[in-house]
C-alpha positions as CSV (number, residue, x, y, z in Angstrom):
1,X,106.8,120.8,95.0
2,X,106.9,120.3,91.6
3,X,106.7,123.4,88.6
4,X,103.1,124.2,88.1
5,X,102.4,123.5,84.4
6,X,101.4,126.4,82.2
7,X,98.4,124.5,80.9
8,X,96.1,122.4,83.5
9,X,93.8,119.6,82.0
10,X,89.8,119.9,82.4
11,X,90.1,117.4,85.2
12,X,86.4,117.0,86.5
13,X,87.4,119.4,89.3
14,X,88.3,121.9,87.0
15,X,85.5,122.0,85.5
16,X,83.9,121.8,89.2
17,X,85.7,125.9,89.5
18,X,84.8,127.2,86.1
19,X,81.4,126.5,87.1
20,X,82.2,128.0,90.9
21,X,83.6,131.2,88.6
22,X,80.0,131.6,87.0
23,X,76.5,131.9,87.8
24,X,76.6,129.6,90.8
25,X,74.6,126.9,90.0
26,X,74.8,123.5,91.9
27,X,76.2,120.5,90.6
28,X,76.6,117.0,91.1
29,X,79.9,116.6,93.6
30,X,82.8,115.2,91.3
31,X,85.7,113.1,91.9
32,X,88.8,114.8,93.8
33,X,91.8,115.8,91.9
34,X,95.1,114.7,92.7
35,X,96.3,118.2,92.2
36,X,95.3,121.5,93.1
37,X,93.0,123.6,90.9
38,X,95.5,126.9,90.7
39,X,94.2,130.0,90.4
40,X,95.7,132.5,88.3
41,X,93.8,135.5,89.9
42,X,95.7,137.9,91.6
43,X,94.0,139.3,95.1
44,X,93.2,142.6,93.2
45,X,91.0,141.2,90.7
46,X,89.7,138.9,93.2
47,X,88.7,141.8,95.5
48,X,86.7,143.8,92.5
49,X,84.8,140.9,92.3
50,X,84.2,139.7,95.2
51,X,82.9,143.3,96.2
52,X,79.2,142.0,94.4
53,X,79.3,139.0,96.5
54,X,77.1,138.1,99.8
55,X,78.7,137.8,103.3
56,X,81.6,135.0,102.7
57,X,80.5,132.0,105.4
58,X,83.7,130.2,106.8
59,X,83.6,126.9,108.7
60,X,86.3,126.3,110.9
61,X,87.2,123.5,114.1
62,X,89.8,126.9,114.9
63,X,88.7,130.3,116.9
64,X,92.1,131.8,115.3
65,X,89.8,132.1,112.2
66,X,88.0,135.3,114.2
67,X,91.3,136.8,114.3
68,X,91.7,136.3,110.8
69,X,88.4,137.8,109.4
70,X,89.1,141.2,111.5
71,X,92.2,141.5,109.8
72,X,90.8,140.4,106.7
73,X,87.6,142.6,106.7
74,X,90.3,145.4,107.4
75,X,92.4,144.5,104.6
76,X,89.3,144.3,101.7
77,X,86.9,147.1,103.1
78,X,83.3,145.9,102.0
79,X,84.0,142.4,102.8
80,X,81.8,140.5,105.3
81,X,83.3,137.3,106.9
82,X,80.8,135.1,109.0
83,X,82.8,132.6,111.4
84,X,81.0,129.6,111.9
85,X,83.3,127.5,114.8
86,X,81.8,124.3,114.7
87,X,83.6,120.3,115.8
88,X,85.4,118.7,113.1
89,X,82.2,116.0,112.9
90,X,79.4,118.7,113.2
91,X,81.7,120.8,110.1
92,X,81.0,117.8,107.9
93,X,77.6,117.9,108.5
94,X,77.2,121.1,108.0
95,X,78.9,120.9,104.4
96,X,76.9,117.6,103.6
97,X,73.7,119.2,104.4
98,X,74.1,122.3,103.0
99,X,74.5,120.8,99.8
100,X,71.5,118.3,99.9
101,X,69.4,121.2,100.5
102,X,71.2,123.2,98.0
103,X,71.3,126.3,100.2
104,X,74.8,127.4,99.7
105,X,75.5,127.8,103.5
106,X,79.7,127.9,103.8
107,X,82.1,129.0,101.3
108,X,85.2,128.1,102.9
109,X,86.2,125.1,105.2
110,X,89.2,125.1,107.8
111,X,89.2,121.3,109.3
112,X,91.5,119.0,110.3
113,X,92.4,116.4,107.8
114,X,93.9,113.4,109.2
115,X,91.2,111.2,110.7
116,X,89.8,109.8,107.4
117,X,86.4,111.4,107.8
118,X,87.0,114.7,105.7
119,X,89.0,112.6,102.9
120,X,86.1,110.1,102.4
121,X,83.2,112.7,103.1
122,X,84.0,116.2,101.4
123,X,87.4,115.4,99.5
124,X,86.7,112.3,97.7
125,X,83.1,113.0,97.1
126,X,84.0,116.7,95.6
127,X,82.3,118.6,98.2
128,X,85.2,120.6,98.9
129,X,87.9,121.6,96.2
130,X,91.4,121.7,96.4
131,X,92.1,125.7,95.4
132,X,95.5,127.0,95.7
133,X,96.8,130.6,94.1
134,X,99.1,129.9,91.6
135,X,101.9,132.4,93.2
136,X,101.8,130.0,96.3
137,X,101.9,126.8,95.3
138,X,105.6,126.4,94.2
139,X,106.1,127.6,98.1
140,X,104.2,124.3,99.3
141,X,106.4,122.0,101.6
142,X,106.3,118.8,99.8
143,X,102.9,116.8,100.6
144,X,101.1,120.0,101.5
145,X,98.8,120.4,98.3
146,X,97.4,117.3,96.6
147,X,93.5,116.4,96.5
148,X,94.0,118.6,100.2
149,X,95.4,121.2,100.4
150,X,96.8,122.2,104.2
151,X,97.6,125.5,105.4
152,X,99.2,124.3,108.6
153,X,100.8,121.1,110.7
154,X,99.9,120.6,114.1
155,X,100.2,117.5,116.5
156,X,97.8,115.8,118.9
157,X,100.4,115.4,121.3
158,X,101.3,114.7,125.3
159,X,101.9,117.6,127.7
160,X,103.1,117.6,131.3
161,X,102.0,119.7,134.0
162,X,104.5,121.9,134.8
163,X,102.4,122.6,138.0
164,X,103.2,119.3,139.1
165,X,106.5,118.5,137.8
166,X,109.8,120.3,137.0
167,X,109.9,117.5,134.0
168,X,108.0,114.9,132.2
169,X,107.3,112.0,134.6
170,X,107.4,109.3,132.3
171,X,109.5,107.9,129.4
172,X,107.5,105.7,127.9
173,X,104.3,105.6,127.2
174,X,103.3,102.5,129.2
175,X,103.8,104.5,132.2
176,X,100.5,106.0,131.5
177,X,98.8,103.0,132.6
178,X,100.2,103.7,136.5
179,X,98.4,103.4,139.2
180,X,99.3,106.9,140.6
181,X,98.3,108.6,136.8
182,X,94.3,107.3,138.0
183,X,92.3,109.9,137.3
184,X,95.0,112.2,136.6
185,X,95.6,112.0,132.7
186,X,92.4,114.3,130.4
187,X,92.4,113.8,126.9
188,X,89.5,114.7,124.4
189,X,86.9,111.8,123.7
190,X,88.6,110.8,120.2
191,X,84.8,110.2,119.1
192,X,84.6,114.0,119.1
193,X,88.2,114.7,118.0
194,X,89.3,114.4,114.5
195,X,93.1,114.5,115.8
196,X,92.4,112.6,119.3
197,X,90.9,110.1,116.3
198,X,93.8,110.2,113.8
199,X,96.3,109.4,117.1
200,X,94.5,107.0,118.8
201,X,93.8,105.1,115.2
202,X,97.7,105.5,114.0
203,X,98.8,104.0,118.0
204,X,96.7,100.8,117.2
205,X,98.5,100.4,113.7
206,X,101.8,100.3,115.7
207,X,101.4,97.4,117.5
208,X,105.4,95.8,117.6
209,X,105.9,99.1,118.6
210,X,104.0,98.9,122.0
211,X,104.4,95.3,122.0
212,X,108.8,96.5,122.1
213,X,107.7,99.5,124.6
214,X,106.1,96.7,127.0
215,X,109.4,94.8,127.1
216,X,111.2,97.9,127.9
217,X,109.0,99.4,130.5
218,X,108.2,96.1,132.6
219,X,111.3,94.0,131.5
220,X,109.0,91.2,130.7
221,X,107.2,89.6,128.1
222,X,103.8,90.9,127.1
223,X,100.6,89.3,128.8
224,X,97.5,90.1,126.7
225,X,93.7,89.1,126.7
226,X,92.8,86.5,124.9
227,X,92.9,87.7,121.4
228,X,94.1,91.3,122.3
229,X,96.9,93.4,120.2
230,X,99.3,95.4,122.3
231,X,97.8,98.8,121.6
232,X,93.9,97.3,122.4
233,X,95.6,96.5,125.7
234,X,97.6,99.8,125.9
235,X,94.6,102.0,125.9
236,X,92.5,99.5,128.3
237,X,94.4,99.9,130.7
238,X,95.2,103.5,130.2
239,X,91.6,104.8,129.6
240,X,91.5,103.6,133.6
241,X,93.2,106.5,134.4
242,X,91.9,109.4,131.4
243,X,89.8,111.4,132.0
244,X,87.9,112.3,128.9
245,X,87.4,115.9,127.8
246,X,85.3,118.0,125.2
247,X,88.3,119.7,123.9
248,X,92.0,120.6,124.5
249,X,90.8,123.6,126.1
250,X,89.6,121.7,129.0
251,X,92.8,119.4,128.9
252,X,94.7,122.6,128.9
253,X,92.8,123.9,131.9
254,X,93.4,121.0,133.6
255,X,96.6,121.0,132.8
256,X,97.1,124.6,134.0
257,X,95.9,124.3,137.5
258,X,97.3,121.2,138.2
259,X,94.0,119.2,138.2
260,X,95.6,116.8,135.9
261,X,99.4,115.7,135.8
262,X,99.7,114.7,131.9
263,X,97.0,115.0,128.9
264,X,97.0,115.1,124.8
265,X,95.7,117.7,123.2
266,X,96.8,119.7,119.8
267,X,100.6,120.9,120.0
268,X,99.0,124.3,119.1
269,X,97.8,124.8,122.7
270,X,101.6,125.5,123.7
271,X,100.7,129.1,122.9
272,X,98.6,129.2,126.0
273,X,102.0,128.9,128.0
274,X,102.9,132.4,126.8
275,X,99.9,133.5,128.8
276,X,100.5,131.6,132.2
277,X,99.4,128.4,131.9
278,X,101.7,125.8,133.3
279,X,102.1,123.3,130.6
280,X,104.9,121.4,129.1
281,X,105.2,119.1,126.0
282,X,106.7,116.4,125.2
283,X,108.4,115.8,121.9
284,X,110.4,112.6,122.9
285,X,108.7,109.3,124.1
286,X,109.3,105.6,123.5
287,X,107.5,104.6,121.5
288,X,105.2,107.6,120.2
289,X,104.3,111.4,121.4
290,X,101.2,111.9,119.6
291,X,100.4,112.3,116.3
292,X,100.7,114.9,113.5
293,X,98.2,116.7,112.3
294,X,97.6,119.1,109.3
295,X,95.1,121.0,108.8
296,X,93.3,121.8,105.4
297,X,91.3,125.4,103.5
298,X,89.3,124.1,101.0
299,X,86.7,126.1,99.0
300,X,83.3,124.1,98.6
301,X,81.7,123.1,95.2
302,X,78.8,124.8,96.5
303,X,80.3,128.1,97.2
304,X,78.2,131.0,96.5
305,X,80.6,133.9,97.2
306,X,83.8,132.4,95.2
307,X,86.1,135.2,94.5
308,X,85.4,136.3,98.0
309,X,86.5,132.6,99.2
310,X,89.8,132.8,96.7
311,X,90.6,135.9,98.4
312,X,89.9,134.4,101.7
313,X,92.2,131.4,100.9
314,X,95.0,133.4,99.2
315,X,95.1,135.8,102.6
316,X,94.9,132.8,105.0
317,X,98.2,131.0,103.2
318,X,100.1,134.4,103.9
319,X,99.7,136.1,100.4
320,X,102.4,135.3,97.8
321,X,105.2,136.2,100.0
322,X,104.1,134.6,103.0
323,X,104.1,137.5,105.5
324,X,100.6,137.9,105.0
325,X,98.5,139.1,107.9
326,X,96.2,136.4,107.8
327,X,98.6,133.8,108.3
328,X,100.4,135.2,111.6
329,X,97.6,133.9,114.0
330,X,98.2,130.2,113.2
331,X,102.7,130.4,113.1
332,X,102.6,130.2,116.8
333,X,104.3,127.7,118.9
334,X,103.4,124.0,118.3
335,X,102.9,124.6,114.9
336,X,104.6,123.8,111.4
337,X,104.1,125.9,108.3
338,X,103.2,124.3,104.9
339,X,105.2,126.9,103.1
340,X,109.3,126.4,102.5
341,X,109.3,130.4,102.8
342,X,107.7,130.7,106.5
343,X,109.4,129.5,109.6
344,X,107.4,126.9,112.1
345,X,106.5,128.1,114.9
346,X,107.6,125.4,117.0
347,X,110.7,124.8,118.4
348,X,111.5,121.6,117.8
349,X,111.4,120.6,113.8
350,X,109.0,117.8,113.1
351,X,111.7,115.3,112.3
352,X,113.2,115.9,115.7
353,X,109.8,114.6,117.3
354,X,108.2,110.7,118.0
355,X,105.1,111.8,116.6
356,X,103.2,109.5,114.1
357,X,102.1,109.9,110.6
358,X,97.9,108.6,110.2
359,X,97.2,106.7,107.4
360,X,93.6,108.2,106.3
361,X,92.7,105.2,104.3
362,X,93.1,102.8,107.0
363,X,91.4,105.4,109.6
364,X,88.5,105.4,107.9
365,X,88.1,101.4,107.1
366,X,88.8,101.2,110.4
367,X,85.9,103.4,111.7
368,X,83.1,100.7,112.8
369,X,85.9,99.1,114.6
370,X,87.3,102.2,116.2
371,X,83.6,103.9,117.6
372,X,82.8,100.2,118.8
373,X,86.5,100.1,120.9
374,X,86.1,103.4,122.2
375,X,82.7,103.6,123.4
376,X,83.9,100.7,125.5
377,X,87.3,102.6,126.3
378,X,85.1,105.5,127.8
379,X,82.7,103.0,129.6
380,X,85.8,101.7,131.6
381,X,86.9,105.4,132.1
382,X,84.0,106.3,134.4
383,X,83.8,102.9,136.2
């Protein structure tokens, strides 16, 4: 990243936080920076302030967030952190609501940020902000902090069951669509799941590429429907065999026991095999693995409790040297950090991986398109 200047201009998102810095009031949502609005507070001043402040409300799609506001409320004695753990779609809700009603109602939001949905409904429309301390940001890995900034990468990506198999039982991805895989392969509903969403719409912008996968795997030409693209037929023939979840927890469960052979769910999950569960993933598959995705903190224009949300935000980044407590819960395996100071907690660096990179934009034009296709891919899954 790039030298923060010394002087910022009064974008209209800057003057979005001066207001945030005074009395409260609401405004009218304004249109997202392209940069961060840096804060210059350090987490001392922020605290002293923040100590006349209500209970800070943080809505998250991750339970590591309860992990973070023990440690935090230890950290700042006479700060109050409520979790709210909602879905990624039920989290935008929440935000959009809260602010027609003008009630205040969450200070921070910790969502993933690839599907389209939180660009076009909280980022573009100013509902969230894009605050990052000023101590941090020249630590940002390059495309971390923009009109989003993201704390963390993760990947919706394919495991194996290693209660099943001593390795991964396919090599490309058209061997999902096997017979023998019927019934046997979970993955969340990606109607419910910003990052199940974000892969599922990147696979069908790769179509040469699964159209290339086909040759390899059958050693013929394509056959499609009548006006089908390779991935359309990909996952029509795959969704035979998924099963479709509520979560990755339930993919991981499955996963676990043995109930199901392969599954996508976030990369994140591989922390669970530290625990017992037998689960492997898979970096490596012709064409794709998965998909990355990164996940943003953003303070919201209507925040009521803002130096407590600053503070919240500086802790969750890892402080200004990184080794912050309230960034330890998320550096675990699967993951990879947004800061050049703070190693990834996965094994494998994301350049050594086949996952794809979403294009929000087209996620979200696509949307109509995708909720139509899937509801019909989940149809054929239970037939």
């Amino acid at each position: 990243m790039g030298r923060i200047p010394e002087r910022l201009a009064l974008t209209a998102a800057a003057a979005c936080m001066l207001l945030l810095g005074g009395c409260g009031a609401k405004e009218e949502p304004v249109t997202a920076p392209e940069t961060p609005v840096y804060g210059s507070e350090t987490a001392e001043e922020l605290y002293e302030k923040a100590l006349d402040e209500d209970v800070l409300i943080v809505c998250t799609v991750s339970t590591r967030a309860t992990e973070v506001k023990e440690s935090f409320e230890k950290e700042y004695p006479g700060l109050s952190v409520e979790i709210r753990d909602l879905r990624s779609p039920n989290l935008i809700e929440a935000v959009e609501d809260a602010h027609e009603k003008g009630s205040g109602g969450c200070d921070v939001v910790l969502c993933n940020d690839n599907s389209g949905e939180f660009k076009t409904r909280l980022v573009d429309t100013g509902l969230v902000v894009p605050y990052l301390p000023a101590d941090i940001a020249p630590k940002m890995k390059e495309g971390m902090a923009g009109s989003t900034v993201s704390f963390l990468v993760e990947a919706e990506l394919l495991f194996y069951s290693a209660e099943n198999f001593d390795h991964c039982p396919v090599d490309n991805i058209w061997g999902l669509t096997e017979e023998r895989f019927k019934g046997r392969i979970y993955m969340p509903n990606p109607l419910n799941s910003f990052s199940t969403y974000a892969f599922c719409g990147a696979s069908m912008q790769h179509d040469e590429e699964l159209a290339e996968a086909y040759r390899d795997y059958f050693g013929e030409e394509p056959v499609f429907l009548y006006g089908e693209t390779a991935s359309e037929c990909f996952w029509r023939k795959a969704s035979g065999n998924i099963v479709f979840t509520n979560s990755s927890d339930e993919v991981v469960e499955a996963l676990g026991n043995g109930n199901a052979d392969l599954g996508f769910c976030v990369s994140s999950k591989l922390r669970y095999k530290n625990l017992g569960y037998g689960l492997e993933p898979v970096w490596k598959l012709e064409p794709f693995c998965g998909c990355r995705a990164s996940f943003a903190v953003m303070l919201t224009a209507d925040a009521e409790n803002v130096n407590a949300a600053k503070l919240f935000i500086r802790y969750i980044m890892g402080e200004a040297g990184g080794d912050g407590e309230g960034y330890k819960p998320f550096c675990t395996e699967g993951t990879w950090s947004a800061r050049t100071d703070v190693p990834d907690g996965s094994p494998v660096s994301l350049e050594d991986t086949d996952l794809l990179i979403p294009d929000e934009n087209a996620l979200a034009a696509d949307r109509k398109m995708m909720e139509s296709f899937w509801e019909e891919m989940i149809r054929i899954s239970v037939e």
